[in-house]
C-alpha distance (Angstrom), angle and dihedral (degrees) to the residues before:
residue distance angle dihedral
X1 . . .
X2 3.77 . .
X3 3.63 129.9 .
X4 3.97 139.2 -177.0
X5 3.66 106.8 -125.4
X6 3.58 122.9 -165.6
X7 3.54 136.1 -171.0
X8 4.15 117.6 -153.7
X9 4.19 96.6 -147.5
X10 4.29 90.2 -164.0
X11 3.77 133.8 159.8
X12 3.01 107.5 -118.0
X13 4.18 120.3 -142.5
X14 3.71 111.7 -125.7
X15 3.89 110.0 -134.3
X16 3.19 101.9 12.5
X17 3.99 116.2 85.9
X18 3.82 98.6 171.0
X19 4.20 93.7 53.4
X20 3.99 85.3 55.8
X21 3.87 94.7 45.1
X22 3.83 78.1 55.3
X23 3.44 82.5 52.0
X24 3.73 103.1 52.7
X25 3.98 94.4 43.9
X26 3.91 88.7 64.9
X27 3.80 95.7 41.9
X28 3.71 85.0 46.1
X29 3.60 98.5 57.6
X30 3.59 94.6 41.9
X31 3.81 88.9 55.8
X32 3.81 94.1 48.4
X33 3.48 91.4 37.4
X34 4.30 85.6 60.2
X35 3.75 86.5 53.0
X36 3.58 91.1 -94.5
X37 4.24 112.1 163.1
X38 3.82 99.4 175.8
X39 3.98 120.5 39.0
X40 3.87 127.7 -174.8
X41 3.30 121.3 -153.3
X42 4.42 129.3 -169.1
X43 3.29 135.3 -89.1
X44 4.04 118.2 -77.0
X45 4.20 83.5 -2.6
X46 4.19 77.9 159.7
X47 4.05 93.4 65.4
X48 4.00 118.2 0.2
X49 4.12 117.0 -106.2
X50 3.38 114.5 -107.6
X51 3.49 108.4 86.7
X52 3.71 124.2 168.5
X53 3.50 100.3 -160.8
X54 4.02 144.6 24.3
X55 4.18 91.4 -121.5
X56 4.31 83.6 54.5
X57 4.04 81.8 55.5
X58 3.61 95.3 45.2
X59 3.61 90.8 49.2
X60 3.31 94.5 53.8
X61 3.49 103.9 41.2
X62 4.01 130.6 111.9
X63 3.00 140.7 -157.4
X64 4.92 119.5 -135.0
X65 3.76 79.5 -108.3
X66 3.69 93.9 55.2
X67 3.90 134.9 96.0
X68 3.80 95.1 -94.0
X69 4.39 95.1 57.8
X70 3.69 93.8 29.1
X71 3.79 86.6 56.3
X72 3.44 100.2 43.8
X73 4.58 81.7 52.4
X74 3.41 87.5 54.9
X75 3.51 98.7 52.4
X76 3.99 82.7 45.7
X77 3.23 102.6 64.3
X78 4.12 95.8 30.8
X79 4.16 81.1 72.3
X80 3.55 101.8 27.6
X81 4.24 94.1 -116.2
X82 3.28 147.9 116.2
X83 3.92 132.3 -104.3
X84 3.66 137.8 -161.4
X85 3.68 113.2 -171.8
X86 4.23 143.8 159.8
X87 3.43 127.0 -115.9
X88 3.57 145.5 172.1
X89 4.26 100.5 -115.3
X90 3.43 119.6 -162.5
X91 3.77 112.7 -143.8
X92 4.08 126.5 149.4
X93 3.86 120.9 -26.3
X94 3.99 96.4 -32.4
X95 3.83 125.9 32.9
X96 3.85 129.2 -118.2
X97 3.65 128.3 -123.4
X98 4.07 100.4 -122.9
X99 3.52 155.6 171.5
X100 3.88 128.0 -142.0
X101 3.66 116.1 -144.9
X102 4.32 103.2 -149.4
X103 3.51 127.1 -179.5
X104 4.35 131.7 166.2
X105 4.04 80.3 -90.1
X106 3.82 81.9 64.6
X107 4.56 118.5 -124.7
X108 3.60 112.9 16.1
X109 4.22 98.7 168.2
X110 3.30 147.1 -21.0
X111 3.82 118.7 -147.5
X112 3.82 125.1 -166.5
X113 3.80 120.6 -141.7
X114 3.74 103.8 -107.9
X115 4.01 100.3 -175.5
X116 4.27 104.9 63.8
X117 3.43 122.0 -147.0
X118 3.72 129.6 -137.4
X119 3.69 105.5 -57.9
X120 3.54 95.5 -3.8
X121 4.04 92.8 101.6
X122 3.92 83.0 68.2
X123 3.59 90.4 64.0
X124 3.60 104.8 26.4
X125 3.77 143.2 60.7
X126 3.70 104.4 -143.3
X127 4.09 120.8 -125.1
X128 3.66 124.4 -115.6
X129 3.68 105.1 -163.0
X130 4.29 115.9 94.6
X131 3.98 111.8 -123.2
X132 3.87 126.5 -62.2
X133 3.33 129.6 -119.2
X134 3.12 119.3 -157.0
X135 4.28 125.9 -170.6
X136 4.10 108.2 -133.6
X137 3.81 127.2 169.9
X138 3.83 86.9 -96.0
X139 4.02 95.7 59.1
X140 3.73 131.8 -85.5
X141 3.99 116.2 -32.2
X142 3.90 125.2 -166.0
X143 3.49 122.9 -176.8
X144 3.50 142.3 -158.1
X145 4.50 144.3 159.2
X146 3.68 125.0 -101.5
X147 4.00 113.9 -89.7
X148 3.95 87.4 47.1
X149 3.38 96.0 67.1
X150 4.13 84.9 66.4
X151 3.60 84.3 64.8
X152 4.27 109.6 88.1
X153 3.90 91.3 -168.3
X154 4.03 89.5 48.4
X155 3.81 86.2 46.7
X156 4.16 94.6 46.4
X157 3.56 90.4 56.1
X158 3.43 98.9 64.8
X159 3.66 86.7 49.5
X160 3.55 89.4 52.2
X161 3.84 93.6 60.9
X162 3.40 99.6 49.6
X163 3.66 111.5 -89.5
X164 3.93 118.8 162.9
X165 4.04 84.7 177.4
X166 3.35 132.4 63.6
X167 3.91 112.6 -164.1
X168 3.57 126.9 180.0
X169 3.96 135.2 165.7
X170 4.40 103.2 -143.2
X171 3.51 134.7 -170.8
X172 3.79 109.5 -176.6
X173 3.91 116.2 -179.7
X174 3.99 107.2 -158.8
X175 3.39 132.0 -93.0
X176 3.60 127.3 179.2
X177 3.73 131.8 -82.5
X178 3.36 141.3 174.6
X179 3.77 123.2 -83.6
X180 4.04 100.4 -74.3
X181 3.29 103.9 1.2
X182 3.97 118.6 128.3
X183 3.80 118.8 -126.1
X184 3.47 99.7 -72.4
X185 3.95 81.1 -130.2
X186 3.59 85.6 70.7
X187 4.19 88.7 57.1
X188 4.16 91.3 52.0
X189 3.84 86.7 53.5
X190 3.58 92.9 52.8
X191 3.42 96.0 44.7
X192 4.28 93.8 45.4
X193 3.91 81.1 56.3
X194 3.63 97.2 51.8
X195 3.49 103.4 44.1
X196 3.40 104.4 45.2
X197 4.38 88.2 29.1
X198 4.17 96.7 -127.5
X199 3.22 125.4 130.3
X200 3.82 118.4 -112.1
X201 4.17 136.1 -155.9
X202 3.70 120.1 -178.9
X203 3.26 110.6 -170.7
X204 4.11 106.8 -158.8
X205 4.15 128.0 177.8
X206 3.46 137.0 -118.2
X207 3.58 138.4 -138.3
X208 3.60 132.9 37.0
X209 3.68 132.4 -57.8
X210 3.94 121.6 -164.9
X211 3.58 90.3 -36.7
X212 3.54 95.9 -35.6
X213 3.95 119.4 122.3
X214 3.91 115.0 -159.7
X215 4.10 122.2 -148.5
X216 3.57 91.1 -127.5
X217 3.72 87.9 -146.3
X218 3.84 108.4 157.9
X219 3.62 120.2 164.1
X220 3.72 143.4 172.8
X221 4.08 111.0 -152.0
X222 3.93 127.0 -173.1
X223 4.09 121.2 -124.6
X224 3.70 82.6 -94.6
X225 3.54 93.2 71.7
X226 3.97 89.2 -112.5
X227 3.95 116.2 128.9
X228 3.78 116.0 -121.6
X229 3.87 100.3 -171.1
X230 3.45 130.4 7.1
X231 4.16 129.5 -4.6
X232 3.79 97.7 152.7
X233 3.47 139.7 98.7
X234 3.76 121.1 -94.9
X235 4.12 148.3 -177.6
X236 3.89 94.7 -156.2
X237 3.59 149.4 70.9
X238 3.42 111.1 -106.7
X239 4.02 143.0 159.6
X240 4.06 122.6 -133.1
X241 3.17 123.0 -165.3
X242 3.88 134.5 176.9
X243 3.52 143.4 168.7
X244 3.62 117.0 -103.0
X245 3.85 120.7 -161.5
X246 4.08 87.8 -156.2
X247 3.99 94.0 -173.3
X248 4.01 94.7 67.6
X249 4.08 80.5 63.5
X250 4.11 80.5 66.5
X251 3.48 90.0 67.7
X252 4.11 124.5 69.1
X253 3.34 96.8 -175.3
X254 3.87 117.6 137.8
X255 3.84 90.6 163.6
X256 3.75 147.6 -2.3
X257 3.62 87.6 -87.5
X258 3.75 102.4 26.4
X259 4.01 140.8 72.0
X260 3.63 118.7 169.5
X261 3.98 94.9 -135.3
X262 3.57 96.7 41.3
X263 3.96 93.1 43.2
X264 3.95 89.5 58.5
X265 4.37 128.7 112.5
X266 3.38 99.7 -152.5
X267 4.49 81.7 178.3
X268 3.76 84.7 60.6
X269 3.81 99.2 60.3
X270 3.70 105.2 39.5
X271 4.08 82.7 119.3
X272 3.59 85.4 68.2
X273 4.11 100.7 57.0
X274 3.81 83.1 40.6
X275 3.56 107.6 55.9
């Protein structure tokens, strides 16, 4: 089954969650209006990033039921497609750092980042549930937030329960590189996708934040490991799209003799779950 993926590569506005709903119904209609099906949105699109205390998160933060998710449903169904977005979500006495899973049917999941960032345990309570997949019309779509993704065993699992489609809200502030080099970011996405053979769109931001400048790195790879759209550095908002022939994520295949989930010894690397 193919699909036209896009990724929505926005700056988001810190504080101010009903400019970047504003935000996210243009980018959204663009998208659809490309023939997009699936769109991925950043990290915390509901609120910005950079927060300097946990009171600014709390402020900020939503719960699914909330303007930010039921928004994002509306503009689901209004184009008949389905959206993967960040958000700030409020929960119990700190928030989580989320993604909303929306679809014409309306909320299909919320994940909660389990791998914190930098500061972000100051603000956030860290999830304990692995990644969702969740079956759409398109194909099977797992989701996840940013610093998982540099996690292999985080990554597998997804694989491991089906997923064709790799969706994850980013925010990537910059660090440097050599001359010409992508964002080596880019390079763990590609090689997620290959090994396990999924398809993958990160979804970063743009602009910067309190000081903070973001890579603005989105890209869209193929179950090859290959990127389709995107994989540089940029300045600029920007949509990607690309098609995305879903099924070939069915097969693991590398060779005639060879599939990279069926070729695994899961006895052999108990260490690695352990330690």
């Amino acid at each position: 089954m193919s699909a036209v993926v896009a990724c929505c590569q926005l700056a988001p506005q810190f504080g101010d969650p009903a400019a970047n709903r504003d935000l996210v119904a243009a980018a959204v209609a663009d998208a659809a209006g490309h023939g997009a099906a699936v769109i991925v949105l950043p990290e915390l699109m509901s609120s910005g990033y950079v927060f300097e205390s946990q009171d600014e998160a709390l402020a900020l933060a939503e719960s699914p039921d909330g303007p930010t998710v039921t928004a994002w449903a509306r503009l689901a169904a209004e184009h008949d497609v389905v959206i993967v977005g960040g958000f700030c979500e409020a929960a119990t006495a700190r928030p989580f750092n989320s993604a909303a899973v929306v679809d014409a049917s309306g909320l299909r999941c919320v994940y909660r980042k389990a791998h914190l960032w930098d500061a972000e345990p100051k603000w956030f309570e860290a999830g304990a549930a692995p990644p969702p997949v969740v079956t759409t019309r398109h194909g099977k779509i797992a989701v996840m937030v940013c610093y998982d993704l540099e996690f292999p065993e985080w990554v597998r699992l997804a694989a491991l329960d089906g997923a064709q489609l790799l969706c994850a809200p980013v925010n990537w502030p910059v660090y440097p590189r050599p001359d010409g080099e992508r964002p080596s970011e880019v390079v763990r996405i590609q090689a997620g996708a290959a090994v396990n053979r999924m398809f993958i769109a990160a979804c970063d931001r743009v602009g910067t934040e309190r000081g903070v400048p973001w890579v603005g790195g989105s890209v869209i790879v193929d179950a090859d490991g290959w990127p389709l759209a995107g994989g540089s550095a940029s300045v600029g908002s920007q949509m990607l799209l690309a098609e995305c022939d879903l099924d070939a994520a069915l097969s693991k295949s590398v060779s005639p003799n060879n599939d990279v989930l069926g070729d695994r010894r899961p006895e052999l690397y108990e260490r690695v779950a352990r330690t």
